[in-house]
DRENPA-234819 format. One record per residue: residue number from 1; y, z, x of N, C-alpha, C in turn. Coordinates in steps of 0.02 Angstrom, whole numbers, plus 50000, padded with zeros to 5 digits. Each point is the difference from the previous one (the first is absolute). Example, Ala and Ser with C-alpha at 12.3 -4.5 7.8 and 13.67 -1.06 7.14 Angstrom:
# residues 2
1|49716|50390|50660|50059|50000|49955|50060|50000|50045 $
2|50053|49964|49982|50059|50003|50042|50055|50037|49961 $
***
This chain:
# residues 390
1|56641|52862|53793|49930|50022|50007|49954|49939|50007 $
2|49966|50007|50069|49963|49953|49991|49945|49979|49925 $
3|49973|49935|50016|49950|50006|49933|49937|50035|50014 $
4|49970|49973|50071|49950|50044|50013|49982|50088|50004 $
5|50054|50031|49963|50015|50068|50001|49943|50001|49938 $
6|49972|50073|50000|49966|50046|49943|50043|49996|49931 $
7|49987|49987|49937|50024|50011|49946|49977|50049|49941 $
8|49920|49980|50000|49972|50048|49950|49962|50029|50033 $
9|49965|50037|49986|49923|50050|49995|49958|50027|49952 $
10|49952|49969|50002|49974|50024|49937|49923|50036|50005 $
11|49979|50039|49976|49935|50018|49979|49973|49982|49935 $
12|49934|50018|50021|49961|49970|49927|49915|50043|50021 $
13|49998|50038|49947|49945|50040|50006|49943|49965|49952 $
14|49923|49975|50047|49972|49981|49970|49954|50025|49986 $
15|49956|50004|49952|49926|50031|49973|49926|49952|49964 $
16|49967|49982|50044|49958|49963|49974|49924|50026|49985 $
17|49988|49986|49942|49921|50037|50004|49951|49981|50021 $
18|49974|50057|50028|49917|49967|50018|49942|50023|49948 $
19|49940|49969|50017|49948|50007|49963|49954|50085|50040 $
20|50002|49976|50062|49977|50060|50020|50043|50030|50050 $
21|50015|50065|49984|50051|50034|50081|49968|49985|50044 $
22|50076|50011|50041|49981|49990|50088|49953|50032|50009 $
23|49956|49997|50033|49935|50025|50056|49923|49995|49945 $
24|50030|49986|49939|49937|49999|49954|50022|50031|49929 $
25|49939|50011|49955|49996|50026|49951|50014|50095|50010 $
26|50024|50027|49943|50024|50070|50038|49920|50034|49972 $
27|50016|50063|50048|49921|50019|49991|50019|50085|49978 $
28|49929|50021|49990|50001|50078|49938|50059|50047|50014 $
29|50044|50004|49976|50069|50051|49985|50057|49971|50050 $
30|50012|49929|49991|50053|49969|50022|50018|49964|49910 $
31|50062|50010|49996|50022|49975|49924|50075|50001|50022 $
32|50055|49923|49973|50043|49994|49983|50028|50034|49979 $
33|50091|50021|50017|50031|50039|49953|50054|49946|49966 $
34|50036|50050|49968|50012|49931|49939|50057|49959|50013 $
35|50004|50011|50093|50060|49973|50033|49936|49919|50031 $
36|49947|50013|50007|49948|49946|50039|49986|50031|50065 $
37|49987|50068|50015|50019|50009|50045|49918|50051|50011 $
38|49957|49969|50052|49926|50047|50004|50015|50017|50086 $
39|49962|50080|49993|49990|49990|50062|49930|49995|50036 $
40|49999|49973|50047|49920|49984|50018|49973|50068|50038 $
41|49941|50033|49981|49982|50088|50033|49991|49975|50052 $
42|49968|49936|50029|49991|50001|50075|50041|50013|50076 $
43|50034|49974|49971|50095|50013|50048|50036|50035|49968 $
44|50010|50009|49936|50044|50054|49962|50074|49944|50011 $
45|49992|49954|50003|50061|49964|49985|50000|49950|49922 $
46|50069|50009|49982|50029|49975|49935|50005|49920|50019 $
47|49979|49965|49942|50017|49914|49990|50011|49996|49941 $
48|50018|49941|49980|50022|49986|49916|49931|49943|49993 $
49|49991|49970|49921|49956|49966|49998|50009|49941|49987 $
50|50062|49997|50018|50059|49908|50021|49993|50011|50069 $
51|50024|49936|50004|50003|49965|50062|50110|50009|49991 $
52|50009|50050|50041|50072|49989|49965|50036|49999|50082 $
53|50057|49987|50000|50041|49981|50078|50067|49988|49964 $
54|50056|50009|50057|50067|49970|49973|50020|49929|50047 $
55|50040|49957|49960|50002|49928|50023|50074|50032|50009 $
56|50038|49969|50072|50069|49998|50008|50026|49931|50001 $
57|50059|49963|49964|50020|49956|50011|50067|49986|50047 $
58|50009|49975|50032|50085|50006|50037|50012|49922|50006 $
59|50068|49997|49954|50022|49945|49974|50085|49994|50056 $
60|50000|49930|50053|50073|50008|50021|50058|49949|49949 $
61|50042|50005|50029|50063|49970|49957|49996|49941|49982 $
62|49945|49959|50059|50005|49928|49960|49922|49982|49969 $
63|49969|50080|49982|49938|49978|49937|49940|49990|50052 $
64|50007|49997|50064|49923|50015|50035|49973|50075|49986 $
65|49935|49993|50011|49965|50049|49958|49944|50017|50084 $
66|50000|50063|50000|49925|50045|50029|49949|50038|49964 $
67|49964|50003|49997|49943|50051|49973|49982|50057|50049 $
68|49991|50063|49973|49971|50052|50029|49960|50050|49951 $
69|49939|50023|50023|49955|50039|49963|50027|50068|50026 $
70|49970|50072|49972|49966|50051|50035|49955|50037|49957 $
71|50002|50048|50034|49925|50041|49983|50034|50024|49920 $
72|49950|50001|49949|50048|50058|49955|49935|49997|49949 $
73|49951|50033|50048|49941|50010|49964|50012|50081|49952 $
74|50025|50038|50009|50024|50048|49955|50041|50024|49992 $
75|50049|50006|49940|50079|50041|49995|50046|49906|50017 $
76|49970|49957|49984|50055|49937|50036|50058|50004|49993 $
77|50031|50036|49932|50082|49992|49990|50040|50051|50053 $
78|49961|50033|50045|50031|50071|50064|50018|49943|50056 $
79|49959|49936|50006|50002|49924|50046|50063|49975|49971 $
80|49991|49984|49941|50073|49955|49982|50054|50028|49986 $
81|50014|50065|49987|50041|50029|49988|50043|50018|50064 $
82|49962|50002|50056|50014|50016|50072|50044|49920|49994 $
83|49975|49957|49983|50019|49923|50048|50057|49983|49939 $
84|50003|50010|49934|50035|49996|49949|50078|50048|50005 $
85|49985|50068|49993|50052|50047|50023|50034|49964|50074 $
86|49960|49998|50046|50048|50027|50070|49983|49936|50048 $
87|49942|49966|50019|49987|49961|50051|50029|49927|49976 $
88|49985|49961|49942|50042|49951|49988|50054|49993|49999 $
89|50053|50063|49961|50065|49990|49994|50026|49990|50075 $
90|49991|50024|50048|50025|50023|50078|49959|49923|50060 $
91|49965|49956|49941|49975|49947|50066|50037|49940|49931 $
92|50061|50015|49956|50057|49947|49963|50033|49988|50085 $
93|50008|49939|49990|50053|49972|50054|49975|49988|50073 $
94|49935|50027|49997|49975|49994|50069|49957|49928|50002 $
95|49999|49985|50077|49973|49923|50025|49919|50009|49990 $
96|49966|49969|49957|49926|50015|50020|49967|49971|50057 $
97|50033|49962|50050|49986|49972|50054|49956|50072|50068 $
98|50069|50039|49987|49957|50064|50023|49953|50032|49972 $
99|49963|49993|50007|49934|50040|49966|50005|50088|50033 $
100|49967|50002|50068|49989|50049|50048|50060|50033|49989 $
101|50073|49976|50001|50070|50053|49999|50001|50020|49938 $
102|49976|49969|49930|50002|50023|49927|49938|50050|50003 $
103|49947|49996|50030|49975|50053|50002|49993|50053|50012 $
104|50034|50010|50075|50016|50056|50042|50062|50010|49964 $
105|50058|49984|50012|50038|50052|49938|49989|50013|49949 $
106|49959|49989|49956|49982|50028|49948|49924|50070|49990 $
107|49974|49992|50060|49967|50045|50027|50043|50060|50026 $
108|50038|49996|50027|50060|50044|50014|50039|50045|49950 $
109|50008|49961|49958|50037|50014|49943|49997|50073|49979 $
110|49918|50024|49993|49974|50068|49976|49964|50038|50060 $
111|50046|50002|50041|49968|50017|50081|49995|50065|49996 $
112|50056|50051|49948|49995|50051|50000|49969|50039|49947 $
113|49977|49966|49957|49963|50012|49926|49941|49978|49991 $
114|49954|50000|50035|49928|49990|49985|49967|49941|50032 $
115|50040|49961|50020|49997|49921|49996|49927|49974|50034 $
116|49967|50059|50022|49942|49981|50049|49935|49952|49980 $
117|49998|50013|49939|49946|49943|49966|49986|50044|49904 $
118|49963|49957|49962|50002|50038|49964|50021|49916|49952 $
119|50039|50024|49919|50006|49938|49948|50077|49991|50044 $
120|50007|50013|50042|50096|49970|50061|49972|49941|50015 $
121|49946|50002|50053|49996|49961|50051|49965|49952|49951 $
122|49934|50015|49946|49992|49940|49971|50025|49953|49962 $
123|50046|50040|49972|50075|49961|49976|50018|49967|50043 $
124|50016|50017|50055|50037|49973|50075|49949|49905|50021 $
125|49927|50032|49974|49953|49950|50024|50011|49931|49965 $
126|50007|50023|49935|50004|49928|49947|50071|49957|50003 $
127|50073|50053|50018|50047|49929|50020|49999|49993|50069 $
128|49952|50045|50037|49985|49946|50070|49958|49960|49988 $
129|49955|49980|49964|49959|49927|50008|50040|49953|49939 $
130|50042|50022|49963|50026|49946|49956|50055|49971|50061 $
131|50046|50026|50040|50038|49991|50053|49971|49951|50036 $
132|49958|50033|50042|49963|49950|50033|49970|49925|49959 $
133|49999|50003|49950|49961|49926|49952|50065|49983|50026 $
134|50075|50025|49958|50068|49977|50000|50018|49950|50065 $
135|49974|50045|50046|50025|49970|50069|49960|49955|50007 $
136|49940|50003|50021|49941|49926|50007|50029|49938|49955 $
137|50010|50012|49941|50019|49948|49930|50064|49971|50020 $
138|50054|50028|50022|50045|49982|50019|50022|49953|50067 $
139|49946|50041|50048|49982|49949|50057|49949|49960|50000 $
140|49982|49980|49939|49948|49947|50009|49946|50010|50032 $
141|49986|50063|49995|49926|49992|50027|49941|50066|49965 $
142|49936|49985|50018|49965|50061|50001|50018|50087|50037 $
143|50006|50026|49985|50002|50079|49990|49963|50004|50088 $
144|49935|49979|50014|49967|50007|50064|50033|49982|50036 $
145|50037|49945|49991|50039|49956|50062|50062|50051|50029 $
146|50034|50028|49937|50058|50046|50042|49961|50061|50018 $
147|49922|50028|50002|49991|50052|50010|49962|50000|50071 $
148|50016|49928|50039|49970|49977|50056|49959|49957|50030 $
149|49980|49987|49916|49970|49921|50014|49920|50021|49980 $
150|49969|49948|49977|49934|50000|49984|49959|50002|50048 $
151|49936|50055|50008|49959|50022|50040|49930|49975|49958 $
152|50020|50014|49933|49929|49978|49974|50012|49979|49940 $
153|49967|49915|49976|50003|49963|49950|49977|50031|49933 $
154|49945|50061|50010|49949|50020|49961|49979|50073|50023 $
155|49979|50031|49946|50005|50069|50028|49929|50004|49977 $
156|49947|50056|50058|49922|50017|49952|50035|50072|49965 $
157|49958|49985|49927|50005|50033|49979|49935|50063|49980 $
158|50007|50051|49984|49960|50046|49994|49993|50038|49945 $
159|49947|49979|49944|49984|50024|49950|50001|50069|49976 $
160|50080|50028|49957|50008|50058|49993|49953|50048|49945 $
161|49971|50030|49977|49970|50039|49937|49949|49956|49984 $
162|49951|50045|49963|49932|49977|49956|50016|50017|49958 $
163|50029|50004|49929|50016|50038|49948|49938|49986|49949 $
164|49946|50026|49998|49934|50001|49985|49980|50056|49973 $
165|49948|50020|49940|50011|50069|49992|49952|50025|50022 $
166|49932|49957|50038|49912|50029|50032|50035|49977|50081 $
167|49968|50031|50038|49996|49981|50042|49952|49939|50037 $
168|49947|49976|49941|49964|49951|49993|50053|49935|50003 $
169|50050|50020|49936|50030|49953|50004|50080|49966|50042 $
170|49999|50053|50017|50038|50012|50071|49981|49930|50060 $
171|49930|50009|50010|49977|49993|50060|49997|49909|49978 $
172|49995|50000|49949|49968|49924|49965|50080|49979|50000 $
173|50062|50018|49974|50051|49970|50012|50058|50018|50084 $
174|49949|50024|50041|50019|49984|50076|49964|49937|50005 $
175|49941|50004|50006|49949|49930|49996|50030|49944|49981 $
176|50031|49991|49928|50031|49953|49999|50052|49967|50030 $
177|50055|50068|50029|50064|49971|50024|49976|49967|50074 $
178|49938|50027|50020|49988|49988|50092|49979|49909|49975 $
179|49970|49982|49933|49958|49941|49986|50072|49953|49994 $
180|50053|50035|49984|50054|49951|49993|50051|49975|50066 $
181|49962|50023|50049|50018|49983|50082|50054|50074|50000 $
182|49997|50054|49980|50028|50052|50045|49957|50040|50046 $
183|50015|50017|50053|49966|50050|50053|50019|50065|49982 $
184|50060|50038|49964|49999|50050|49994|50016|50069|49959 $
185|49969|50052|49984|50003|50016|49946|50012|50076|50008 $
186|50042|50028|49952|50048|50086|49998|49954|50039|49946 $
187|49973|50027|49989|50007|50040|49949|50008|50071|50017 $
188|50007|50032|49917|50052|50065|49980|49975|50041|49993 $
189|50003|50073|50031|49961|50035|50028|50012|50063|49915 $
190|50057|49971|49991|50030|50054|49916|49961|49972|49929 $
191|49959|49931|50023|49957|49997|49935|49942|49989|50027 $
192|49968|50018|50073|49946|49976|50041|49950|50043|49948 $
193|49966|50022|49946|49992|50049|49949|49930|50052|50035 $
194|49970|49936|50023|49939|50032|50068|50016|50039|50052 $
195|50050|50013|50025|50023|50006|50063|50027|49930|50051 $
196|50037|50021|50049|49981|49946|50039|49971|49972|50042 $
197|49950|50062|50031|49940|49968|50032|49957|49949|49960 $
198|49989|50015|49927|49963|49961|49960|50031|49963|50006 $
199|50068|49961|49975|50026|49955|49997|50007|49949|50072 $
200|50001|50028|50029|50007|49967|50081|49928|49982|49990 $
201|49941|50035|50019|49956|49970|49995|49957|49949|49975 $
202|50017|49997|49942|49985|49958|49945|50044|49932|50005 $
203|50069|50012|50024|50021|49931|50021|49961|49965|50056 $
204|49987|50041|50041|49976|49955|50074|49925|50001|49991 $
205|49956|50020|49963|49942|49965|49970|50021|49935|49941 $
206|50063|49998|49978|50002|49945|49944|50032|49952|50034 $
207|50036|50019|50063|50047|49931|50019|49979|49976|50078 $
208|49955|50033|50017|49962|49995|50079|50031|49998|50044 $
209|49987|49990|50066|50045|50018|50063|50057|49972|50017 $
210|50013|49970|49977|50079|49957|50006|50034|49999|49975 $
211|50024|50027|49941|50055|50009|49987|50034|50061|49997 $
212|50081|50020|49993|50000|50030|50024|50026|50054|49963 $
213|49988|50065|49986|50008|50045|49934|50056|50067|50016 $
214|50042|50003|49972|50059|50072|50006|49987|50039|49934 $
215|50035|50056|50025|49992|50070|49957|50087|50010|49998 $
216|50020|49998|49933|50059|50037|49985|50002|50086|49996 $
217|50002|50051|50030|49981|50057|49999|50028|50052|49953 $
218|50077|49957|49977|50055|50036|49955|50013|50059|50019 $
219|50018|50031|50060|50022|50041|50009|49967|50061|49976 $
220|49929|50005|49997|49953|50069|49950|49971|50028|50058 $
221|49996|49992|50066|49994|50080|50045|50043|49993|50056 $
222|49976|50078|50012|50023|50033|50066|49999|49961|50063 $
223|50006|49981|50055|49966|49981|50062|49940|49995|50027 $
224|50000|50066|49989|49917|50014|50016|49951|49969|49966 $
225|50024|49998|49928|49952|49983|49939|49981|49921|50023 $
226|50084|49970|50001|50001|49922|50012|49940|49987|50068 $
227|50012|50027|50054|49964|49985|50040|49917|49999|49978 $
228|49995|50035|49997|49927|50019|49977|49962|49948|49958 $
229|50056|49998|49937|49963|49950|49955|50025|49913|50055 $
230|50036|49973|50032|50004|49941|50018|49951|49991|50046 $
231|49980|50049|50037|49931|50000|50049|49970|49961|49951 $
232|49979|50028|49970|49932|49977|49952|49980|49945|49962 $
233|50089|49986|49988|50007|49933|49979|49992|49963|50049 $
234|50013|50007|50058|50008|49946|50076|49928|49994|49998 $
235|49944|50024|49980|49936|49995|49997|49974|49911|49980 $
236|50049|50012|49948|49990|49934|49960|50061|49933|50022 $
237|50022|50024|50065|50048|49934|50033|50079|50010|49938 $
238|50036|50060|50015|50052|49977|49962|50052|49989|50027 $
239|50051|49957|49966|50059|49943|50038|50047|50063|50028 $
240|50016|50017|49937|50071|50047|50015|49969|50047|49931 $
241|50064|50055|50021|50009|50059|49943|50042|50016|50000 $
242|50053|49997|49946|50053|50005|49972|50012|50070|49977 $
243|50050|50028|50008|50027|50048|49953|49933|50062|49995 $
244|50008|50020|50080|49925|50048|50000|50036|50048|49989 $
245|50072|50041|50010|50021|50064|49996|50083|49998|49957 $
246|50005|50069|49972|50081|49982|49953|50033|49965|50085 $
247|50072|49960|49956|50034|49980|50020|50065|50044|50055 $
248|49982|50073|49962|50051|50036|50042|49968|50023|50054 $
249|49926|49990|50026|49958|50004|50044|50006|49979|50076 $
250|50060|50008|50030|50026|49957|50042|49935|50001|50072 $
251|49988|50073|50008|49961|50042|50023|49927|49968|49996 $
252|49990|50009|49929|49908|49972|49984|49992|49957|49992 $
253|50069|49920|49993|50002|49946|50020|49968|49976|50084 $
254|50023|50056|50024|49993|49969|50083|49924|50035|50009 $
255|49977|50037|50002|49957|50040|49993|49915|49944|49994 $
256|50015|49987|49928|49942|49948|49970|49998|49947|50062 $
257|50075|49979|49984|49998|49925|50036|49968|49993|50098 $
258|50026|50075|50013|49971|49994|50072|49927|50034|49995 $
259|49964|50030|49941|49940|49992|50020|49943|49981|49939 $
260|50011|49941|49978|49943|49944|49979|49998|49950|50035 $
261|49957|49966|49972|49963|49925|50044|50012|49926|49953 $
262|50053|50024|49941|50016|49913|49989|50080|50026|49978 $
263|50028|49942|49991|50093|50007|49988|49994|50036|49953 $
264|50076|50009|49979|50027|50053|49969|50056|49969|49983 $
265|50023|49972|49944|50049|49986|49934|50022|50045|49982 $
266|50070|49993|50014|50081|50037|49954|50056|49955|49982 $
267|50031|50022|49934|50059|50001|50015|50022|49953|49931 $
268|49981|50005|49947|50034|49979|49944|50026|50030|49983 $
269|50006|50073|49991|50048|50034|49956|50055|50010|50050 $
270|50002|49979|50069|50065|50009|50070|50046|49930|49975 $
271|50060|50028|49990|50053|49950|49971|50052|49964|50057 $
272|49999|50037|50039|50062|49992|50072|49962|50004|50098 $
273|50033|49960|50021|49965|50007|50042|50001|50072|50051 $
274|50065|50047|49980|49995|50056|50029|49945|50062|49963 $
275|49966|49975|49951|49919|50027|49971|49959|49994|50053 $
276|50000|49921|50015|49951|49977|50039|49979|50049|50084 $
277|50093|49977|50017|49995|50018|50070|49953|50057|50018 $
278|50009|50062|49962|49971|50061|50047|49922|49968|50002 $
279|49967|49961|49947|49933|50022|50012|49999|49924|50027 $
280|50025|49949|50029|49975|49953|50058|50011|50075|50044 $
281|50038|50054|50013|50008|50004|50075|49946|50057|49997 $
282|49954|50014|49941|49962|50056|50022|49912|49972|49975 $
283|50003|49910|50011|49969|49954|49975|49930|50046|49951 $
284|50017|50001|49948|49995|50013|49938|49960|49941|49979 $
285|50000|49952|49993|49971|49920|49986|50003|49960|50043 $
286|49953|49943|49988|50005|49941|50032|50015|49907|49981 $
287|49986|50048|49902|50033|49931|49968|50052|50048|49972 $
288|50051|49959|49969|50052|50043|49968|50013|49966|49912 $
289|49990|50001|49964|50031|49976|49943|50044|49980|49965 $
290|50041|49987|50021|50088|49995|49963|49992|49973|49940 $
291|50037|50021|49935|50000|49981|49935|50059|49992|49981 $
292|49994|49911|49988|50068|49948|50001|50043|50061|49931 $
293|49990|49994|49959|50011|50063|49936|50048|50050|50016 $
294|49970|50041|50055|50037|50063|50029|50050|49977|50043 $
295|49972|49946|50043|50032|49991|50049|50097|49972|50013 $
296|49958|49910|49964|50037|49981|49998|50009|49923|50070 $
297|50045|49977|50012|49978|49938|50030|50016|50048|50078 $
298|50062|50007|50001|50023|50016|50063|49961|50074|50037 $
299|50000|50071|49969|49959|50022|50016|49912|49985|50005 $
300|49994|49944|49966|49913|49999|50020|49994|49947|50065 $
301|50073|49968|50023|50006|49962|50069|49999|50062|50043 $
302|50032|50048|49988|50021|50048|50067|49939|50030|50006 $
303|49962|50005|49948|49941|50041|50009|49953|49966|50029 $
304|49979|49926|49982|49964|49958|50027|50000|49982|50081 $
305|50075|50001|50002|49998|49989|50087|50004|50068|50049 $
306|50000|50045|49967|49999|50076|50042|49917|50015|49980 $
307|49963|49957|49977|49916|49990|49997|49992|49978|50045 $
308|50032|49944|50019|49958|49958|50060|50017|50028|50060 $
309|50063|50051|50006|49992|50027|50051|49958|50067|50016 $
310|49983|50015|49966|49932|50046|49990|49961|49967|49990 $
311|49956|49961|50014|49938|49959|50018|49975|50000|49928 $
312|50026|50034|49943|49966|49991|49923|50008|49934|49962 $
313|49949|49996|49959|49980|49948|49963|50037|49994|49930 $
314|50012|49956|49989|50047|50001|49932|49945|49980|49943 $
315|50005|50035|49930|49952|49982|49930|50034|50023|49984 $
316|50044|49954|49953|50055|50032|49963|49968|50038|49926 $
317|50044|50037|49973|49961|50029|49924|50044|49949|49959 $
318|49924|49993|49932|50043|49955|49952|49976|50043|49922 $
319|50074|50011|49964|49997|50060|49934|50005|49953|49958 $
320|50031|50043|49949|49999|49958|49927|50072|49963|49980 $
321|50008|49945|50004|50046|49942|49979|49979|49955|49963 $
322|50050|49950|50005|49993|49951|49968|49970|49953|50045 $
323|50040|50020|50046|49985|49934|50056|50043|49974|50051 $
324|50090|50026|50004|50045|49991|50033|50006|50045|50066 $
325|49971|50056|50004|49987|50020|50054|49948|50012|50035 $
326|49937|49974|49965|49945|49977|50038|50029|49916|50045 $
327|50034|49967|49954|50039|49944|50047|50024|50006|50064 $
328|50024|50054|49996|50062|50014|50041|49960|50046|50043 $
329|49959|50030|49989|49959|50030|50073|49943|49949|50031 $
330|49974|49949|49946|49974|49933|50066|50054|49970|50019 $
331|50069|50000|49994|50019|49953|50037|50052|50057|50069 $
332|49972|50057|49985|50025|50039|50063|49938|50025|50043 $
333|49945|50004|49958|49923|50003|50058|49993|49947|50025 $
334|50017|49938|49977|49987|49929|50044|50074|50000|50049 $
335|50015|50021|49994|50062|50020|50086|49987|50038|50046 $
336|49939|50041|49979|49976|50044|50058|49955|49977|50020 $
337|49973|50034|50067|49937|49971|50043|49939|50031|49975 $
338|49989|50069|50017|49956|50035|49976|49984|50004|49918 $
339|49962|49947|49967|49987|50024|49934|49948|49954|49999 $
340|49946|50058|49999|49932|49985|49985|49995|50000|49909 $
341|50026|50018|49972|49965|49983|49923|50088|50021|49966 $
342|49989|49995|49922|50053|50021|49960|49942|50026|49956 $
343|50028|50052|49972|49984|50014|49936|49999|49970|49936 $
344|49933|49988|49971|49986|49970|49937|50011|50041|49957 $
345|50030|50010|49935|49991|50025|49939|49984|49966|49959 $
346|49924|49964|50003|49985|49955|49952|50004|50010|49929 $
347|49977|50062|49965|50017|50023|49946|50072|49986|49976 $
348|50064|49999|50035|50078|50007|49993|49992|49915|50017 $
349|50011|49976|50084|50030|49948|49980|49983|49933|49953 $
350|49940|50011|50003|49957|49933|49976|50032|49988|49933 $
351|49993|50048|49946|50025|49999|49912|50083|50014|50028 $
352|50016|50026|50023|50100|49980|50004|50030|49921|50054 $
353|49942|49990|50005|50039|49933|50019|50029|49951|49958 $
354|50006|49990|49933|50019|49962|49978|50079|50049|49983 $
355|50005|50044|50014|50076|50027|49996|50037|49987|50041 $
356|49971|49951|50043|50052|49962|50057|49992|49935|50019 $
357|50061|49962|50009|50007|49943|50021|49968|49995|50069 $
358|49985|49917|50010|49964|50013|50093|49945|49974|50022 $
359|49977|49988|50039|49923|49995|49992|49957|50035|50055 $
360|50037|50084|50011|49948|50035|50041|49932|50031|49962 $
361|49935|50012|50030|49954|50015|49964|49951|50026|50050 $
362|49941|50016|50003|49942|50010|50024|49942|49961|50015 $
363|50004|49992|50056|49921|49944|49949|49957|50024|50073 $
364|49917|49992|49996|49965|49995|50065|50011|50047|50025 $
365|50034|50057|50025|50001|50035|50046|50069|50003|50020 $
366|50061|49983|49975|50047|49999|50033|50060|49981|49955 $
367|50068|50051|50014|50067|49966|49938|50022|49964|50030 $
368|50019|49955|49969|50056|49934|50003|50068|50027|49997 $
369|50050|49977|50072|50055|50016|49961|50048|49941|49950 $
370|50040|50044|49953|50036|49954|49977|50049|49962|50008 $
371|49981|49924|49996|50039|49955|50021|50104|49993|49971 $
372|50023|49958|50036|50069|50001|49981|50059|50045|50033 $
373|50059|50022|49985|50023|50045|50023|50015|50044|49985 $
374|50029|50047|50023|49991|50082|49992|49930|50026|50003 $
375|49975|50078|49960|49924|49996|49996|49977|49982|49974 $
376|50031|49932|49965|49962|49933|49965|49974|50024|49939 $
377|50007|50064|49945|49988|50014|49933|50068|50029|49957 $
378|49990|49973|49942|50057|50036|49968|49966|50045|49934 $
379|50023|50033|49947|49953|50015|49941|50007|49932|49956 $
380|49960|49991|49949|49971|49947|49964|50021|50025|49916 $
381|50012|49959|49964|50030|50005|49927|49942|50067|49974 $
382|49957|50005|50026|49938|50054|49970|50017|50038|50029 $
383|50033|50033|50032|50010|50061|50029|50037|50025|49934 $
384|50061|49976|49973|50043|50024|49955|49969|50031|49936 $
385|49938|49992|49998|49966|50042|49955|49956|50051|50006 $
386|50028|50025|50059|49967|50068|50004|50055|50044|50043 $
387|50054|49967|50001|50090|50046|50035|49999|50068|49946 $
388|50015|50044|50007|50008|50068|49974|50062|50025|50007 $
389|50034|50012|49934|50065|50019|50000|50044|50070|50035 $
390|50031|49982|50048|50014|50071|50018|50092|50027|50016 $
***
């Protein structure tokens, strides 16, 4: 057996606290259950009030090491238990040189049992980017370089959430991020508490004509509804709008998108690129989102370059980690052409950066990627105190 063969696999479920949940402080009849678990009334979707994700390790025979994150913002042990039970034991003995062939057969694997997306494929996501570190680390180089080579040194980035509880003060901490050299700014239409005409408005009286402002829509209407209300927002110059109709909306996806007057953002919760396909072909959007998390290295390549052949713009989505697969999606958005911004989660990455080795960061308007090889982060002795036994 060669040495460069797979030996271990490991998971490690982490949970770190925050001071305030994602999107903000929770507001009148949103309350924790005694798992950490609120749901927000605006979207009617569940979060925990950690910052929690699972770390994959894949260790080969002669002690080189990869890192891989994924999503495992709720239920994480359904993630590791997937990669613990069944996906590690079956990638023992295999070359991590192949990345793309360890993925596709293992995508295969549950071809006839569900396998379409879901806690499979994000399981699937986290030992594809620890793989991919494996392979870069092993060949001596950065992660971008085998994914085609560097397109861009530096990525702009785009200021995700206001987590504010006035909308006064909302508008005063956009203000600041535009004062710290960013141009552009998202907010959340599930704690917008005014509405979001108020909220739109009130940004582009607080941040003036240039910069440039998105609406996360969370999936809370119909088509019709979406349309209606993004008119109104386009009043006030908006960038894009995200997540105007549910996801199973294939229909009122295309619908919105062919009749408003600014882009139209999808596609974080789409894990594979056969999600993607139908709605490039029934152009549904014009930026697309891929979320390194769900994705994974190799599917968020296939998805990225079946973008550029649909004339769409790449802004990748960035969730809750530590920081290993926010790595690993700048160093696969800087291989593509089309990528006008990445997603900021300033709230997430800024306080978890010290849970990783590296020196990628934010600064001015734009992430740095991380230097060295592979996606240039590993976890840091502080991570180990917040691993959760499972």
């Amino acid at each position: 057996m060669s040495a460069e063969t797979i030996e271990r696999v490991e998971t490690f479920i982490v949970s770190i606290p925050r001071d305030v949940p994602y999107l903000g402080a929770l507001r009148a009849g949103e309350s924790a259950n005694e798992r950490g678990y609120f749901v927000r009334k605006g979207n009617r979707t569940v979060y925990p009030r950690t910052d929690t994700s699972v770390l994959v390790k894949v260790t080969t025979k002669s002690g080189a090491v990869g890192w891989g994150e994924t999503y495992g913002i709720v239920a994480p042990r359904a993630v590791a238990e997937i990669i613990d039970d069944l996906l590690g034991p079956l990638l023992i003995g295999r070359d991590p040189r192949d990345p793309v062939v360890l993925h596709e057969d293992q995508y295969d694997l549950m071809r006839v049992r569900g396998f379409f997306g879901g806690y499979y494929v994000d399981a699937l996501a986290g030992v594809d980017i620890a793989v991919w570190d494996l392979a870069a680390r092993l060949a001596g180089m950065p992660l971008v370089r085998l994914l085609g080579g560097m397109r861009h040194e530096r990525i702009p980035a785009y200021v995700s959430g206001l987590p504010k509880p006035t909308l006064a003060e909302r508008v005063a901490l956009a203000q600041e991020w535009v004062a710290k050299g960013f141009d552009a700014v998202k907010f959340a239409a599930a704690v917008a508490d005014d509405g979001e005409i108020a909220e739109m408005a009130a940004l582009r009286a607080g941040l003036g004509a240039a910069p440039k402002i998105m609406v996360d829509l969370h999936w809370r209407y119909t088509a019709l509804e979406a349309i209606k209300l993004i008119d109104r927002l386009n009043l006030h110059d908006l960038y894009f709008a995200e997540a105007a109709c549910q996801p199973e909306d294939i229909d009122g996806q295309a619908h919105v998108a062919a009749a408003v007057r600014c882009s139209v953002a999808l596609g974080e919760e789409w894990r594979t690129a056969f999600e993607y396909r139908p709605r490039f072909i029934r152009r549904c959007m014009d930026i697309i989102q891929p979320e390194m998390g769900h994705t994974g290295v190799t599917e968020f390549m296939k998805i990225g370059r079946m973008a550029e052949t649909f004339h769409c713009r790449i802004i990748p989505h960035a969730s809750i980690g530590i920081g290993v697969f926010q790595a690993a999606s700048l160093h696969a958005a800087a291989a593509l052409q089309n990528v006008p911004y990445h997603e900021y989660q300033h709230s997430i990455f800024d306080k978890n950066l010290r849970y990783v080795t590296g020196d990628m960061r934010c600064e001015r308007g734009f992430f740095h990627l991380p230097g060295g090889v592979g996606h240039g982060v590993a976890p840091t002795d502080d991570v180990w105190k917040h691993v959760v036994k499972h």
